[in-house]
N, C-alpha and C positions, 0 to 999 in steps of 0.2 A: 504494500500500500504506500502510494506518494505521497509528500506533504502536504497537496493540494485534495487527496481522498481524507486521510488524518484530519484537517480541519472542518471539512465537509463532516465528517462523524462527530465533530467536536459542536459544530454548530447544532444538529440534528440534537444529537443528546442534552445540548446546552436548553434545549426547547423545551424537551421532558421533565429536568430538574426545575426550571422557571416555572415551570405550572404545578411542580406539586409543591414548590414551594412558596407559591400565594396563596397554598393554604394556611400558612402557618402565618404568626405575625414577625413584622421584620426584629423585632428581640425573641425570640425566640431560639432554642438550642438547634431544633430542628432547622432553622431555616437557614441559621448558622452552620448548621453540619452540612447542609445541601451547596452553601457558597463554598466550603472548604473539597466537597466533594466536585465543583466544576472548576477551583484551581487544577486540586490531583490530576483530572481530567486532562486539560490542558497542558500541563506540565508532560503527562505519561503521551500523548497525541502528537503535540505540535512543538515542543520545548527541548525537549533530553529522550527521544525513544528508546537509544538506542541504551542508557541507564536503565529503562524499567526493561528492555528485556535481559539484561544483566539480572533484575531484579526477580523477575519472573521465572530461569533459568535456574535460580538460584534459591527459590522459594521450598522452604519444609514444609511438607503435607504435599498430600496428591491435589491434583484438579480434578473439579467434576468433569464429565464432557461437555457439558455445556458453556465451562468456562476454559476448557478448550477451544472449542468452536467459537469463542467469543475472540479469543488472544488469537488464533487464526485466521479470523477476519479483519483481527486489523494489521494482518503481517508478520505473525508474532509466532514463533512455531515452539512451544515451552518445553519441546523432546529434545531441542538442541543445545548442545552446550557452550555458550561463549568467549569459554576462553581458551 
């Protein structure tokens, strides 16, 4: 996935997180944890990738498949070892 798909998913999901989080009020933990969850976001996307698949790579505990096929879709292959 290229920089220009990366931020396309960054915006897409940025969409999701902005709507569930006017539900909340803006002091709020939750709404709090949703803004820190669309840095993460950004940071792992469009900022340092090639850091979280270090991170990812490197991660104790198994993945579901699902979050396989999530870190696959965004390029991300977590059977491979990076260094």
């Amino acid at each position: 996935m290229n920089l220009k798909q990366r931020i396309g998913l960054f915006e897409e999901d940025s969409k999701i997180l902005e709507a569930i989080a006017g539900q909340y009020g803006n002091e709020s933990r939750e709404y709090a944890a949703l803004q820190h969850s669309a840095i993460a976001l950004w940071y792992v996307l469009a900022e340092d990738n090639e850091k979280f698949k270090e991170y990812v790579a490197k991660f104790q505990g198994d993945l579901s498949p699902e979050q396989k096929a999530h870190l696959a879709e965004m390029g991300i292959d977590p059977e491979v070892d990076p260094g």
